[in-house]
Every structure is written in C-alpha cells, then in structure tokens.
N, C-alpha and C positions, 0 to 999 in steps of 0.2 A: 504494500500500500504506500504512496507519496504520501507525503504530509507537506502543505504550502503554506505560507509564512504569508497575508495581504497586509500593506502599507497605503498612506495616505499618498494621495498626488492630487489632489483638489478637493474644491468645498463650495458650499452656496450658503448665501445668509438669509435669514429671513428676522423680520422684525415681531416682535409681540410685546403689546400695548400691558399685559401683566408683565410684572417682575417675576422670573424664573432663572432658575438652574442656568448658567450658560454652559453648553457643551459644546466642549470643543476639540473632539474627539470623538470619533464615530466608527467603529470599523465589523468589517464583517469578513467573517473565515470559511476557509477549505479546510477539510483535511480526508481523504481518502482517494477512490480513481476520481481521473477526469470525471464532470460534470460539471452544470451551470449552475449550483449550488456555490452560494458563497460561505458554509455553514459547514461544519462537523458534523458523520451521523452521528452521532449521538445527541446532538442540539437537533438534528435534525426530526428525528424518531418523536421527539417531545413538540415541536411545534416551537421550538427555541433559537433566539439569535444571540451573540456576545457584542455588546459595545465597549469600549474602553472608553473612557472620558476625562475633563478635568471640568470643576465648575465651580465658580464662584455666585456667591446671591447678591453682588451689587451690582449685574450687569443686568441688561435686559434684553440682549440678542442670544438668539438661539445661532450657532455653528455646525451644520450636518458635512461633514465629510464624504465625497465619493468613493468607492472603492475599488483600486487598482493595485495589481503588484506592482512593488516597489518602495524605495523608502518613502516617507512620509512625514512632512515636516509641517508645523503651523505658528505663526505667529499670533502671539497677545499680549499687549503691553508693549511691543517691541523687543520680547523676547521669543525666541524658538525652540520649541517642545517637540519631541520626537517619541515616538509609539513604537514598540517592537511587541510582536505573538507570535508563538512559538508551541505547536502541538506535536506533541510523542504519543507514540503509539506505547501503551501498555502490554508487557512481554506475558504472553498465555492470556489475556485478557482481550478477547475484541469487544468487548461491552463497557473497558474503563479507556480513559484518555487523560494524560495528561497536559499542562497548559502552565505557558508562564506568559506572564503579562509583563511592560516596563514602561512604564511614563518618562519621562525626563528632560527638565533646560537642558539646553547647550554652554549655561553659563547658573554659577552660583547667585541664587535671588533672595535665600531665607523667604520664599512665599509658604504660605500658608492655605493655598490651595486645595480643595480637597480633590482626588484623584483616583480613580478608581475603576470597574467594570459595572456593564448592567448586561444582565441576562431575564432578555426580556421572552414570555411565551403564550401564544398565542393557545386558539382552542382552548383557555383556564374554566375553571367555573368556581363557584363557591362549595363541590360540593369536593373541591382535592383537599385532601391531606398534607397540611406543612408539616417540617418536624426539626428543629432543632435541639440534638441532644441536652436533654434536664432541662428544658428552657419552655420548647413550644411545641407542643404537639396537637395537631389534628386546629395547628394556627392560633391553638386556646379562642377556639369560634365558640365558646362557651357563653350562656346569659352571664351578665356583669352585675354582682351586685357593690355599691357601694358602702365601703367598710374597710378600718383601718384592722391591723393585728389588735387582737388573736379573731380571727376570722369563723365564723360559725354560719349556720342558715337559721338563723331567727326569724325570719318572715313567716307570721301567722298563713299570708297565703301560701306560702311554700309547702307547709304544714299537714300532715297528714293524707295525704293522698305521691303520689308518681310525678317525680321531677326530672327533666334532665341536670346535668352538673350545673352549680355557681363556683364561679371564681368574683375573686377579689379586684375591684378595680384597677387597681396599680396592677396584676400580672399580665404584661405585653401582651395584647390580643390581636387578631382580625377582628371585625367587624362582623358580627353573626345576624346583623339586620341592614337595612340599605346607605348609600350613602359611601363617604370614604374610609376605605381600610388600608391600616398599615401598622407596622409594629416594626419595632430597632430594636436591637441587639450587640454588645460588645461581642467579641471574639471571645472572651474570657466568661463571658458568661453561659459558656456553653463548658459542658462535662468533657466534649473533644469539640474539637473547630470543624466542624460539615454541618452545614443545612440540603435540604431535601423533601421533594413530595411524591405523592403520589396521586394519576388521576383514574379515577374510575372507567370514564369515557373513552380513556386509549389503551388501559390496562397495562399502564407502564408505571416505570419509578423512576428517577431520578436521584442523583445523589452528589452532592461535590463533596469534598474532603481538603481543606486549607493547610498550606504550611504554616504553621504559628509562628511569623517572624515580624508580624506587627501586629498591633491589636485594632485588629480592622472592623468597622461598622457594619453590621448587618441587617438590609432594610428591605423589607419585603412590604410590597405598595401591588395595590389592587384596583383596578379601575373602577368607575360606579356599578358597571353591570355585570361585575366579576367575570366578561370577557378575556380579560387578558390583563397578565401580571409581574414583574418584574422582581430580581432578585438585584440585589445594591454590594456589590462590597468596596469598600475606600476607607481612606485614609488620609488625614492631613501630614502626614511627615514629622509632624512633632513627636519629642519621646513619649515612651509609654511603656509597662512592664516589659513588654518582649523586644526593646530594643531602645535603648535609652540616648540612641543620638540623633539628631534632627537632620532631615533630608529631605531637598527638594522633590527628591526620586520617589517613585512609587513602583512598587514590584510586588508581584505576588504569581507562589506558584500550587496550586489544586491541582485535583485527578477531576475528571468526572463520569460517573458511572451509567449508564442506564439499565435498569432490568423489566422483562416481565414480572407483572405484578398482577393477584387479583382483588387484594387487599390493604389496606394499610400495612397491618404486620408485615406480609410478603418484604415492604423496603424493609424495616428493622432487623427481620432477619438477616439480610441482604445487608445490610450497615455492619449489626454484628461480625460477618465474616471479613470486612473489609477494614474496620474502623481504626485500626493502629497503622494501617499501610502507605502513610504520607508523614507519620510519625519516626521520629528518634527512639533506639530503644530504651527501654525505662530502667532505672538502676534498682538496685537491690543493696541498700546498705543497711548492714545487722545494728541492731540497739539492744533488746531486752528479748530474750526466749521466753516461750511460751510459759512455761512453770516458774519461772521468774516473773513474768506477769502477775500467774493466779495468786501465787502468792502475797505480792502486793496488793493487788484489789481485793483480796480477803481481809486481810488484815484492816485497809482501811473500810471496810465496808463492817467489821466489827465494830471498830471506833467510831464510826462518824456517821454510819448506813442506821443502828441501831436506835431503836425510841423504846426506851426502858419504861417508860409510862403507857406508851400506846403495845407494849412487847411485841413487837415486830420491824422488821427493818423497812425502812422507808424510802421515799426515791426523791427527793428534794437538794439541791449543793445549797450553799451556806446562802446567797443571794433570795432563797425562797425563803428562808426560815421567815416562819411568821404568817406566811401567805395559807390562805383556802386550801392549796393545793400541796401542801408542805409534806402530807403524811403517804398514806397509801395513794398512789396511781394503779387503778389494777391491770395490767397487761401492760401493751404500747410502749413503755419505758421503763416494765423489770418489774412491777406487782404480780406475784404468783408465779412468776418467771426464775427469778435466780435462784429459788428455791432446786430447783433441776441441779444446777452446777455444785450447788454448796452438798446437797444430797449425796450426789457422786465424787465429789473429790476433797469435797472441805472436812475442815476439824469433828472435834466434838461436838467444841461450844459451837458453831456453824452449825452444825446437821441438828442442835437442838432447838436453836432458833428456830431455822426454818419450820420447822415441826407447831412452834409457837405462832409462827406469822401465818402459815397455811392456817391455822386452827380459826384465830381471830379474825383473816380475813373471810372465811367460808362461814364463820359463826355471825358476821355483822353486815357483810356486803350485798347480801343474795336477797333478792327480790322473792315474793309469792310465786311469782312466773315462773322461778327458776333463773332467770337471767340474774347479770348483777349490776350493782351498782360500777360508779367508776371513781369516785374520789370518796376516802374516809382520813378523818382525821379528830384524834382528842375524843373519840366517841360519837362524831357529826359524822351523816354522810351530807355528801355535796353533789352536786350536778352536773356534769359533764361540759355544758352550754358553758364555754369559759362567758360568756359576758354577762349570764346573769346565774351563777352558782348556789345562789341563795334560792331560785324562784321553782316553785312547786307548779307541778308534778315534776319530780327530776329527772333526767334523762340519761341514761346510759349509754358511749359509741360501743357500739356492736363489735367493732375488730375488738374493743376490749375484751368482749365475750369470747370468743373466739380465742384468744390469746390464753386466757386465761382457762378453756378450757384444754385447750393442747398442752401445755404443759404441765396440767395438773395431773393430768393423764400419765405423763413422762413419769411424774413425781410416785405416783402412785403404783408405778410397774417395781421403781426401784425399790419400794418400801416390801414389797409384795416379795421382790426376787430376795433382798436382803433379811426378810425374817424378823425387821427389827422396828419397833412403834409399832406394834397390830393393834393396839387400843383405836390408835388413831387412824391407820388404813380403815378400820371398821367404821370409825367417824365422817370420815372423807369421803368412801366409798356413794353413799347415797344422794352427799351432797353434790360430788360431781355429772350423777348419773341426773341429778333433777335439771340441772345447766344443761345436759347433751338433751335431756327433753324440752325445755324450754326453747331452744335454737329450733329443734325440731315442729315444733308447733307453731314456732313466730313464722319458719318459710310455708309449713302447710296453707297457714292464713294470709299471706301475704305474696307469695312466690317470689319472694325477695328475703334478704337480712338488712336492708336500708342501711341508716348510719345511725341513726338515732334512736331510741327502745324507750318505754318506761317499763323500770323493773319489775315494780312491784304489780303490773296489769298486762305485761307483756305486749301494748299498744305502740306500733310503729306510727312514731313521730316524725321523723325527717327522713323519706324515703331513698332510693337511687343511691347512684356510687360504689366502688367498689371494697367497702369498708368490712362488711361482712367474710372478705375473701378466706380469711383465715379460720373461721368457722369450717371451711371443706375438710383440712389436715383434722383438726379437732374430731368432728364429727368420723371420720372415717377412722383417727384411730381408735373412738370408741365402742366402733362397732368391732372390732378383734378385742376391744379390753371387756366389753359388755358381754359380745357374739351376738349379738344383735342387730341385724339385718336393717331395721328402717334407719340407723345412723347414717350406714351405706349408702342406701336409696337416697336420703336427702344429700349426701355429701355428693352424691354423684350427678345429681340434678341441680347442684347449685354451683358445677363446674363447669355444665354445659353450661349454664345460664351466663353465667360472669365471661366464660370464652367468648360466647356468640354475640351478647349483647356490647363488652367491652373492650378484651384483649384483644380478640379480630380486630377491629375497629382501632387500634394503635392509641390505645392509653387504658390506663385505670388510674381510680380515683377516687377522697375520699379515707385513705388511710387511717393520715393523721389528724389528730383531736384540735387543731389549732390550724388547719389551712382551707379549710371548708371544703370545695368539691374539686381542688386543684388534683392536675393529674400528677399521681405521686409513684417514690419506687416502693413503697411500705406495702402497698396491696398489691405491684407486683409480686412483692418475693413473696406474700404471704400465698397467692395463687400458685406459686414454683412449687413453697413445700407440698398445698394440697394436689396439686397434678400429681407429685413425686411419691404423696403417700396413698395413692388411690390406685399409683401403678407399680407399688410395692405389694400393694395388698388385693388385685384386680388381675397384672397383671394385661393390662387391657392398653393396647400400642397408642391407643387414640390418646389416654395420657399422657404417654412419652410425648407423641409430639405437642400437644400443649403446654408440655415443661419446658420443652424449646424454646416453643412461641415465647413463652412469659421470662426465661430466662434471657432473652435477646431484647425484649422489651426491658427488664432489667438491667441489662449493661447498658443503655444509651444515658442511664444515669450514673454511671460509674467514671471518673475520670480515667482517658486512655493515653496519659501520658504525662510526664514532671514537668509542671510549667516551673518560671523560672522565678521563684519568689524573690522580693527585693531583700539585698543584701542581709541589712538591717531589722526586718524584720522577725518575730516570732520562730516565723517556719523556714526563712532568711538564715537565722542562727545557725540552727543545726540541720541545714543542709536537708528541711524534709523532701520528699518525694510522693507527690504529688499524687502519680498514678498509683488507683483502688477507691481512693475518696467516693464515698456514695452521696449524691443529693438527697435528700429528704422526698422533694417537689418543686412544683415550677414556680409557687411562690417564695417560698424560703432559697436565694438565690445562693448557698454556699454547700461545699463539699460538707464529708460528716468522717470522722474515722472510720466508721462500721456500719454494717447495716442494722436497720431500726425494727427489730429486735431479734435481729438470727444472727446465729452463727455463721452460715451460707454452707450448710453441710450438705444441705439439696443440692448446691454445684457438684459437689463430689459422686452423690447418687447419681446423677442426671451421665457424670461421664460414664461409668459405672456399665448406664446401661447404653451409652451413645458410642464411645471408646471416640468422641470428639476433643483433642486434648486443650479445644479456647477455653471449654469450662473449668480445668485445671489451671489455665492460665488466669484469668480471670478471679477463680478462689486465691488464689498462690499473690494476685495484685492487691487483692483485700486484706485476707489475714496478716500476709507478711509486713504489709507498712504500717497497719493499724498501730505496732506496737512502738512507732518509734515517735507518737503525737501525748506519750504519758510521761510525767514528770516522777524522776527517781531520786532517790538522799543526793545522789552524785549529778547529775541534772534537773535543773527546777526550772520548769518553762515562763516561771512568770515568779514574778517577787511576792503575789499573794497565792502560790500553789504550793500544794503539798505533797509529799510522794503519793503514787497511785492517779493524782489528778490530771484529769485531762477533758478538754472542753469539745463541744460538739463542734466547733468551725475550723473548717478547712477551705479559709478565703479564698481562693484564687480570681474571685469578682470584686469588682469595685461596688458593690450594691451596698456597703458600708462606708464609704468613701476609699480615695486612694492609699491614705496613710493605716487604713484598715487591711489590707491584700496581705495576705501573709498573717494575719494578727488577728486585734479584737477576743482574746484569751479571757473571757470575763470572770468566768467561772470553771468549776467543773461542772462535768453534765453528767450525774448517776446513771441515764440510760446508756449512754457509751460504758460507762464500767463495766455494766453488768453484761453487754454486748459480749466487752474482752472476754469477760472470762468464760462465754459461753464457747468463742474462740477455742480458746487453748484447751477446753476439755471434751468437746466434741467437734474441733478435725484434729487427725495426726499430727505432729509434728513432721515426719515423713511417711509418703505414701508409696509403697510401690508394688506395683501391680507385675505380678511374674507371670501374667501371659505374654506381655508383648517381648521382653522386659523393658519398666522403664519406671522412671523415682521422680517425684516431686516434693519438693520441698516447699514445708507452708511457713515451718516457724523462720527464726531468725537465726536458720544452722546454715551449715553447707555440706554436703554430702553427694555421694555417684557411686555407681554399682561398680564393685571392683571382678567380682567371677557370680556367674549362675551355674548351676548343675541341679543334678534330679533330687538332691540331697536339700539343697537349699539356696538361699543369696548372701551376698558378702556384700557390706558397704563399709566406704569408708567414711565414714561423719566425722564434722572439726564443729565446735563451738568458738565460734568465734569472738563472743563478747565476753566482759567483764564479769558476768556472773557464771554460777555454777548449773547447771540445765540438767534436767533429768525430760530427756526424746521420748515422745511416745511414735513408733512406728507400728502403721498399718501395711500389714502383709496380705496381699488381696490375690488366693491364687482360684477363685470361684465368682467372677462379678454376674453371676444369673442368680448368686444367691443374695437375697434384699441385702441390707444394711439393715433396716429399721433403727431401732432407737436407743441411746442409752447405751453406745458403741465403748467407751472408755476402759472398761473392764477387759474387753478385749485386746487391747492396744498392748502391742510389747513396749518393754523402759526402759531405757537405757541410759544411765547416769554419766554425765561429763563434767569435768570440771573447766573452772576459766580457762576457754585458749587450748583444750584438749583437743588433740584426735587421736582418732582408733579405730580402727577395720572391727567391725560385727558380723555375726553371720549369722544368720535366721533359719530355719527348717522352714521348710513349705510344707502348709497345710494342706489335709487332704478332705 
C-alpha cells in the first residue's frame, strides 16, 4: 500500500460578519492505492475527514486551504506556518493507522496560538456512542440534574417509579435534548489519552489513541441536528504537565483504529486489546510486599479502625470524626467487608473483633424486609441520601446490600470450615439467609434492585442504574451456601438484565453512594465478580463472555500508563507510577489506588478460564502499584500521615487545580485500607500456572521459573525491598477446576528476608 503525505499550495478567503475560529489551515489526506479520495480508509469507512488548523478568536476571516501535493506554506501576521502529515501503515494491523501531524513558524514568535486537528464526520447522529476512557461515555447524553457534591436523586419526581440515569451538572456532557452540544476534555483527564465512538447506522467503531507529549484539548462539538460532528485536539504550546517548555510548534502523533462493531461494548472490547499500544512501557518499582502491607493495615486498623463504645471497627479517617457518617458504612467502603480478611489471616484480637462487629452490625442494621440499612453510628441508624441523612423513611443503596451480603457469605464459609465461633455461625446463619430473601423478593416485585430500598418495607425508592450489580455474586453464592435454587434463578436473571439493558450498551452506573447515576467502574467490577461466580458455579460460556465484556468495560477506567507527575509533588517524590490507578466514575475526576471494594481476584479467574494473559496484566498493574501510595515509619507521604495511611487520590487531572496533580493527600481513606488488605490475602503473591509454563508476579517481588519437570517447578524469587516478606505462591496445574472462595489457605509460603533470594521448588498438584 502507498501512503501520500498532501500539502498546502493555495487558499481562498471568505468573510463572516460573526466572530469565529480563524483557520488557517485546512488539509485533507490519502493514504492507500491510487484513488480520488483525499482521505485515509479508515476516515474513510467512518464518513470522516482530518483538518489541521491554527486559530485564533480575535480574527474574523475564515482561511480554507486547497489541497495539493506539495509543500504548503501560509502567511498570518507576516509570518509563515508550515503543515506537514505523515500516515504509516500499522504492521499486522490493516484496520489501525498511524498519523503524525506538525504545525510550525518559520521563525520564533512566542504566539500563543492555538493549533491543532479537526476530525470532522459526516453520517453522525445523536444516537453514536462517544467514549473517552473514565471521562465520557455513551457522550454522558445523560438527563442533567443540577446539584453540587455529594450528589444523590432526591427529586420526588424521580421517585418511585423507572428512570433512566442522572448525572450531575458539572460532569462534561453532550446535549441529550436539542440545541448545541459539546463537551472539553484535558488529555489528563482521561485514564489513557484515546477518544472514540461508535455508530449504530454503519456498524462500525472508531478509535484514536494519543501520544501523551502535550496535554492536548479535547473537544467534541455537534451540530444542531446531530448531522455531523467533529472531534478537536490542540494545543497552545505553553507548558503543561507533559512537557514543560513552550513552543510555537504543535505536533502530535495517534494511531487510529476502525472496527466492526455491533455494539457499544464491541469498541471497549476492541480498546481493551489495543489500549497501551501508543504507550511507553510502564515500570515496576518495589516499595512494601504484600505481608508487609497486611500487617501494617492490621495493626492500624486495631488502633484507629476500632470504636470501643460502638465495639466494632469502623470506616471513617480522622477528617470525618464527628460527622453522620463517622461509624459503620455497610458495604461500598469495608462494613461487613474486612471482616473476610481479618477472619482469614488476622490475629486473635482481629478475628475477635470481627466476630463483634458482624454480631452488632446484623443485630442493628437489618430492616423487616431483610435488607439493610446503610449508615449506623452511636446507636443511630442514618440514611443513605447523603443530603438529607436525618429525613425518614431512610433509605438504603442497594450495592450496599449486595456487598454486604457476598461477603458475609465468604465470612461464614470460613467460620463453618474452621470449626471455631459456632455460637455465632448459628447466629448469623438466618440473618444472612433473610438479606438473600429480601434481594430476592425486592427483584420478584420490581425486576430490578434500583439504587435506593427502604429497609424496613423493602419499597424501591430510587429506581435504574447499575447499583444492584453486586447482588448477582451475592445471591449466587448463596444459593451453593443455602443449595437453594431460587438464589440462582434471581442471580441469573438479574445478569441478563444488567448485561442487556446496560453493559451492552457501554456503561454502568450508579455504584457509588455519593455520584448519583454517573457511569462508574464500582458496578463494573461488581458485575465481573457476579458473571465470574455464576460461571464458577453454572458453568455456562454465556458468563464467561460477559466477564469479558465487563472486565474490558472495567479497564477503560484503569490508568494505562505512568504519567509524568510534577517533580515536587506528592506522587513527584517518590517517583509513583501511575499505571493501575482505578477511577471511581466520571464524576469524581481522579485515579484511586485500588479498586472500590475488590481485590480484583475475578481478573485472575476470568484468565483462568480465558488463558488471555491482559487480564494478568492488568491484575499484576493494580495490585503491584497499589502498595507503593501507603505511608510507612520509614516513608511518611505527608506530615499529617501515619504509617498504614494512604489516601484515595491519584491526581493525574487538574480537576483540583494545577498545584493539586500529583497531591491533595488530605487524609486517609479506610476504604483503600481495607481494599489493601483484601489484596495481599486473596491474590498470590506469585502465580504460576504449569500448563503453559509461565509466573506472574503481583506482589512487590521478583521472580522466573528457573526448571519445570513432571516432578515439579523451581523458581527463583528475590525480595527486593527493605522489609522481610513471607510469598504466598499459587500453583495452578488444573485451571477447569473453579477457584471459588477463601483461596488463602491454599496458597504455599515462603518466607524471605530483606534483599533475599532463593530458588524454590514446588511439586505439582495432581
């Protein structure tokens, strides 16, 4: 295939009586055999053209360029600008293309110009799918409601009956009613630098993918009769995170993709596989191993997690004290949750507690219905509705339910296997079997799990969203802890439901308790685990591939790669690394250390049963960096942190201001703690699978298979950091047989001291 390179050689002016854009730069490209196309197919396929431009707003003549080969020069100001593009063919790919663009004087001007491309497409309609990773999905064509944080659906009309989603004013939209649309975007405010849609009408996708070497504008503008739509990227040349020196020049180099699609999902999937492939690769620098972690967030989650008056541990960092919400959160950020971890791997005094905090919280929280509450504290329950927590009837979020019964479930396998608290397994047991009924009867009467419950009458208040998600894992693992069949049926029906009506559809939403119906990753991954345990315990391929689905939806909020934090900064200091950071949602515009509130051990399953090694990749960008965002005796992130502490943000956006990127360390965040520790006790520190052969590493080790034989595997692991590690290694030579739950016990150990290594050798299980 040729690839042609067109330049300017003339222009025609035209006058316009509004003040606009003045471009003055216009061009249009070839790239494949001869024809009278002046376009790339792949712009082509999509109804698509590429301009290059420069414009300033204090002009009022428009500049369109003719287009010929050759170079191309233009005068403005009395000075000369020159345009060069440049398309490669992408090697084994004829569906990607890549593209470099260059603006440039002929002479140093210090302007301030802005410069950049347009990719503009015909055929558009209002009904395509935008998508910019963690930012904008499906264009956030969402109803608008106005409302500052903590964002909730308080409208009585909203109320009680079938909604689609609300988003919060401020999150970037299109326009979901007539009139003009358009929505900006930083470069940084994306999880990875690609925007992309998809259109129904031509059953295609689209996708570009940016090199991050400025932090370029991102402006997607929509005509009145969403006919036809353009995509913006520029840049003024002043510094900015990703390149701190000032230049007249403007340059930038993307891929761009096309695929058949019949779906939204079809592009994310389609991202997934491509999404680090214009990126630098990502480092891997060790801080604190995994059992050097647990052991600091135990410890401080003794000292500082415990409420001796309420006797239970609580999810609050020191900035809440005092507040409504100060005591039990149940679910979504570690109520009834870290009880699993502390069960399986903590102390005494831990494994007593928890035993304490299960008891109080199932003896106070639980509604008539069977559902529960969501806030207790001092003896009060509270409301879920952060903006009016006082106001009766109160309201429960449903993932909370859902949350809290999955792991209650976990909690209660362990008690059961271990022999030990049967007073209180006998206690628990009914309590959590009236929650699995309670779920079950809210979807009989509703065909839904909404967002909103009230407990105590099991009346759905605030409908739609994907907040329920986590109810599916729940409910399905109660029907193998029950053996009870209608768990199944409902968890299986409210899989299809949440696929068809949302995942398909390229978002879920709804999650979290404080973003309203924004599309979030929290009810992603919550849909991961229940596809994962439905085809753990089913059996049924149609799962698998919905774990796909939702895990690929899942990574578009993951960062895919180390932006470059300012020096000075926080995460500037000690050199963090960037790639793994999860979004929340598309309102909360910052990274997170971990996901909100999994471990991510469905990635591990999901390879398991896929033998696709991005889902290793992927777990291995989570786990591994999570651990180097907590403050230790020997590193203290902030002059008010304490060892164990570590805060929910991972800025790499300006959505806090500039001197915030990198920072904004305010607190600690309990629900990252308790994430950690769910980390390092349910996945391996190393994995390795003796069919293929091949080893992954998640903690903060280093290790490679040194011999395999029928006998066994030999590795050789080094600790590399400061502290002493005790390796949990998973030996996986049967991946048709599930994982299920409560893996830890299984796990071989292998104790290192600081700065050790040592060749191991393992028998293969039979």
């Amino acid at each position: 295939m040729k690839c042609k390179t067109y330049l300017l050689s003339g222009f025609y002016n035209r006058s316009k009586r509004l003040t606009i854009h003045l471009l003055v730069a216009l061009l249009f490209f070839s790239c494949g055999t001869e024809n009278s196309s002046n376009k790339p197919e792949i712009l082509t396929a999509v109804f698509g053209k590429l301009q290059p431009f420069i414009h300033t707003d204090t002009l009022s003549n428009v500049s369109y360029f003719k287009v010929n080969q050759g170079k191309g020069e233009l005068k403005l100001n009395d000075v000369k600008w020159q345009c060069s593009v440049n398309f490669k063919e992408v090697e084994g790919n004829e569906k990607a293309m890549d593209a470099e663009i260059r603006i440039f004087p002929n002479e140093n001007i210090n302007s301030e110009l802005e410069k950049g491309i347009e990719l503009s497409f015909d055929k558009w309609s209002k009904e395509n799918y935008v998508f910019i990773p963690a930012s904008v999905y499906n264009g956030n064509r969402f109803k608008v409601v106005q409302m500052n944080w903590p964002t909730v659906v308080v409208d009585e009309a909203d109320r009680y009956h079938d909604i689609s989603p609300r988003i919060a004013h401020y999150v970037p939209h299109l326009n979901i009613d007539e009139g003009p649309s358009k929505l900006t975007r930083k470069l940084n405010d994306a999880s990875t630098p690609a925007i992309g849609f998809y259109s129904p009408e031509l059953q295609k996708s689209f996708l570009i993918l940016i090199k991050p070497t400025r932090n370029f504008n991102i402006e997607i503008r929509e005509n009145n009769d969403r006919s036809r739509a353009s995509i913006i990227l520029s840049a003024n040349g002043q510094p900015d995170v990703f390149n701190n020196k000032q230049s007249d020049a403007f340059s930038i180099n993307f891929r761009m993709f096309e695929f058949n699609a019949k779906a939204p999902i079809d592009l994310l999937t389609s991202y997934f596989q491509v999404r680090k492939s214009m990126l630098d690769p990502n480092e891997f620098v060790p801080a604190v191993p995994f059992s050097k972690m647990f052991e600091i967030q135990e410890a401080l989650h003794n000292s500082e997690r415990w409420n001796d008056k309420m006797q239970c541990y609580i999810q609050s960092g020191n900035h809440e004290t005092g507040k409504w919400y100060s005591g039990v959160q149940l679910g979504w950020i570690g109520g009834l949750m870290e009880q699993q971890i502390l069960l399986t791997a903590g102390n005494k005094l831990s494994q007593e507690r928890s035993i304490l905090t299960m008891e109080n919280i199932l003896n106070n929280m639980q509604g008539e219905s069977g559902l529960m509450y969501g806030m207790y504290k001092d003896g009060k329950l509270y409301s879920d509705d952060y903006r009016n927590p006082y106001k009766e009837p109160f309201i429960g979020l449903t993932r909370k339910n859902g949350d809290a019964l999955y792991f209650l479930l976990q909690e209660l396998m362990l008690l059961k296997k271990n022999g030990t608290y049967k007073n209180s397994l006998t206690a628990f047991e009914p309590k959590a079997q009236k929650l699995a009924d309670g779920l079950v009867k809210l979807w009989e009467q509703y065909g839904q799990f909404g967002q909103y419950v009230e407990p105590e009458t099991g009346t759905l208040v605030v409908y739609g969203s994907t907040s329920g998600a986590s109810s599916i894992s729940a409910l399905a693992l109660a029907s193998e802890y029950f053996n009870q069949n209608k768990y199944l049926k409902t968890a299986e029906a409210a899989a299809e439901f949440y696929y068809n009506r949302d995942l398909k559809n390229g978002y879920t939403t709804g999650g979290p308790g404080e973003a309203m119906q924004c599309p979030d990753s929290e009810s992603a991954f919550a849909l991961l685990e229940g596809f994962m345990a439905l085809y753990d315990l089913t059996g049924n391929k149609k799962y698998l591939m919905m774990a796909e689905h939702a895990a690929a939806y899942f990574a578009t909020y993951t960062t895919s790669y180390d932006f470059p934090f300012p020096e000075n900064s926080p995460m500037g200091i000690i050199n963090a690394k960037a790639t793994g950071s999860v979004w929340a949602n598309a309102q909360n515009k910052h990274g997170a250390p971990v996901i909100c509130n999994y471990s991510g051990d469905a990635l591990l399953k999901l390879y398991r049963a896929t033998n696709n090694p991005l889902y290793l990749e992927l777990l291995k960008d989570i786990t591994y960096n999570s651990m180097q965002y907590v403050s230790t005796e020997e590193k203290l992130l902030a002059p008010h942190f304490k060892p164990g502490y570590v805060c929910e943000r991972v800025n790499i956006s300006n959505w806090e201001g500039e001197n915030n990127v990198g920072g904004n360390l305010y607190d600690t965040s309990p629900w990252v703690e308790v994430a950690l520790m769910q980390i390092t006790v349910q996945v391996p520190s190393i994995y390795i699978d003796t069919e293929e052969p091949s080893l992954t590493v998640f903690d903060n080790l280093e290790a490679n298979i040194e011999k395999v034989d029928k006998e066994g595997v030999s590795i050789r692991v080094k600790n590399p950091t400061e502290y002493n590690a005790i390796c949990t290694v998973l030996m996986d030579s049967d991946k048709n047989k599930a994982m299920g739950w409560n893996n830890y016990a299984d796990f071989e150990k292998v104790e290192l001291e600081a700065n050790e290594e040592k060749v191991v050798t393992f028998k293969i299980k039979i």
